[in-house]
Phi, psi and omega in degrees: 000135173294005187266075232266192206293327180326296211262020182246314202288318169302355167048056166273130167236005196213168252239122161222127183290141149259110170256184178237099180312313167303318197266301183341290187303297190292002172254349159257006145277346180296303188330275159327303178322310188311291197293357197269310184289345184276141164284191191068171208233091191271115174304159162248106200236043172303154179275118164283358190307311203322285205269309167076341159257140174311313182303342194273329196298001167285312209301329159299318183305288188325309172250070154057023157288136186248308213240151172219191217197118162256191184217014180178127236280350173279323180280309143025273181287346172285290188333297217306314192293339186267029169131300234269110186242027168205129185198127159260126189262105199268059158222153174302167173309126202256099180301005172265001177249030183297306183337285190298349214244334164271356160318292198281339153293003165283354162272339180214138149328086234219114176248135164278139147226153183230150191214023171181150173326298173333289205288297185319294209309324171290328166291324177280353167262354187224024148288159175244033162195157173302155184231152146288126192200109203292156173255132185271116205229127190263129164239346174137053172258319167077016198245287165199160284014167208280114185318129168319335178268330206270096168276312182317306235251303203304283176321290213277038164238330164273356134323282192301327183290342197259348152301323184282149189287304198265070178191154197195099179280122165297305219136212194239131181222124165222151175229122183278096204287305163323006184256354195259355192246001189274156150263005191202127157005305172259017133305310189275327155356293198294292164342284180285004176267312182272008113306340148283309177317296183314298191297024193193013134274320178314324163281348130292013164252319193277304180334283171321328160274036202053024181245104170256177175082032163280151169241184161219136179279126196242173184181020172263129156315297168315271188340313169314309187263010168278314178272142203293336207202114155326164159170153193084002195214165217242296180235141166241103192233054177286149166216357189277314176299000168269310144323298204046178185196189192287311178322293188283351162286284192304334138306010203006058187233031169184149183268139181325308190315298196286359134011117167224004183232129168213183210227116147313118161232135179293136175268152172205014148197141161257173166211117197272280180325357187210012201012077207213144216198106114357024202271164161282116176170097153201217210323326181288330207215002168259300245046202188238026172274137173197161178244183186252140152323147156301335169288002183103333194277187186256157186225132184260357193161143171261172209234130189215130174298112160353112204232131181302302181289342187237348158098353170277251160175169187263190171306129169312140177284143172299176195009036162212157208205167170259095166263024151181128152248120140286208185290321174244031186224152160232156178218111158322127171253133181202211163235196192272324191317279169318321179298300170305319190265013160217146169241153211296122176106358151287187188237146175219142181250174230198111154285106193247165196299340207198085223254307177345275203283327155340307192302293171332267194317338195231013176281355153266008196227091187211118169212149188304141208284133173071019166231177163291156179321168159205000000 
């Protein structure tokens, strides 16, 4: 049976995220290096949706992270409870959540985003302190902030916000989304130098019209590990990169090895004769993220052997994948050769497309690589 020391001393029975603590720490220190080496003087403001853990969110402490960056005023208050007190909520502001959202600046350095006159104007009447509070700027993404050409529309919302009492206009935040649809290394380059070239004509518009001192905020992964060096900008608030995945392996903006999250799955059918592999893992604990094969089907993971010496796993096998999932099932494409060397109760690990939302689906059923759950 493939079901090595890991998953035996850790009693995995069921579909569990593994991380790999050593590699995890080397992507965020590759990370970090980058931004130490650039010039100016830049913040590191990692996004946490990724990981959703204190523990790992120590492992950030430790090598001198202060500020983090959420996707939501509940993850917010998990950090808040955990150490983490200067935080930014990278959505726009939900006006149904004030409640909780002036709860929790009563406690932390709490940054806002906006993306209109409306919304500053609604904060400043029913927040009860002052806030930081970033302008959401579309460079081409296309998801939500204010288009990068609308200087007019851009100014007179950053006016109004700096009028406002209970509001302290930060600056300019985008996240370039659109990077994630690119194929190659010197595409997302190209994303980033024109997406700093937009924030930073914009900041030279608002300077000229009195508003100096703007900064600006940047935040995708692909771009962050693509370019050798920052520049033009203030804050860096990529989170996809301590995990990384197949999505960012196929960007070519991380290497297989840096990989640091895979998915423990139980086998529960072989079929040799159909080559075809069975695990409990699926849509609940993957998601329904996937890219295309080169033969064209969708691939929902690639599939990796338990590696005995490092308590981790090894390299994906070849020609074989996760083609198709339901809710509890994944069913494995491989040949027969493989289909014969696993039995029903082995454990096989799912490289997955997308480590955010896995990560999401799987935060309770989570453990460290050589340690106990936690």
């Amino acid at each position: 049976m493939i079901c090595y020391t890991i998953m035996k001393a850790q009693k995995i029975i069921r579909p569990t995220l593994i991380v790999d603590k050593n590699k995890a720490i080397k992507n965020i220190q590759r990370m970090m290096l980058k931004i130490s080496q650039s010039p100016g003087r830049i913040r590191f403001r990692p996004h946490f949706k990724t990981h959703q853990s204190a523990r790992i969110g120590e492992w950030f402490r430790e090598l001198g992270v202060t500020a983090v960056t959420v996707s939501s005023v509940d993850m917010a208050s998990y950090f808040a409870k955990n150490g983490w007190d200067d935080i930014t909520i990278a959505i726009p502001a939900n006006p149904l959540e004030i409640e909780s959202i002036n709860q929790l600046a009563e406690t932390v350095a709490l940054n806002l985003l906006v993306d209109s006159v409306e919304m500053a104007g609604f904060l400043n009447l029913n927040l009860n302190r002052t806030l930081n509070v970033w302008l959401e700027i579309d460079t081409g993404h296309h998801r939500t902030g204010i288009e990068w050409d609308q200087k007019n529309e851009i100014l007179s919302t950053a006016e109004e916000i700096q009028k406002l009492p209970k509001l302290r206009f930060k600056g300019l935040l985008t996240h370039s989304g659109h990077s994630y649809k690119v194929k190659s290394p010197a595409e997302l380059i190209k994303i980033y130098d024109d997406t700093v070239t937009r924030m930073n004509t914009i900041r030279e518009y608002l300077d000229e019209k009195g508003i100096p001192g703007v900064e600006i905020s940047i935040g995708d992964t692909p771009t962050c590990s693509a370019v050798e060096q920052f520049y033009g900008i203030h804050e860096v608030r990529c989170g996809n990169f301590v995990y990384y995945d197949l999505m960012q392996l196929t960007l070519g903006t991380c290497k297989e090895e840096d990989i640091a999250a895979a998915v423990a799955c139980p086998v529960i059918g072989c079929y040799p004769q159909r080559n075809r592999i069975v695990i409990y893992g699926g849509a609940i604990h993957l998601s329904k993220e996937s890219m295309t094969h080169d033969n064209g089907e969708k691939i929902f993971g690639l599939v990796a052997l338990p590696d005995p010496d490092s308590h981790g796993w090894g390299p994906s096998v070849n020609d074989t994948y996760l083609s198709d999932l339901s809710q509890e099932h994944g069913i494995i494409k491989t040949d027969a050769e493989f289909c014969r060397q696993v039995n029903v109760g082995d454990i096989l690990m799912v490289l997955p497309v997308h480590s955010c939302l896995t990560a999401n689906l799987l935060k309770d059923q989570f453990c460290i690589k050589g340690r106990e759950p936690v």
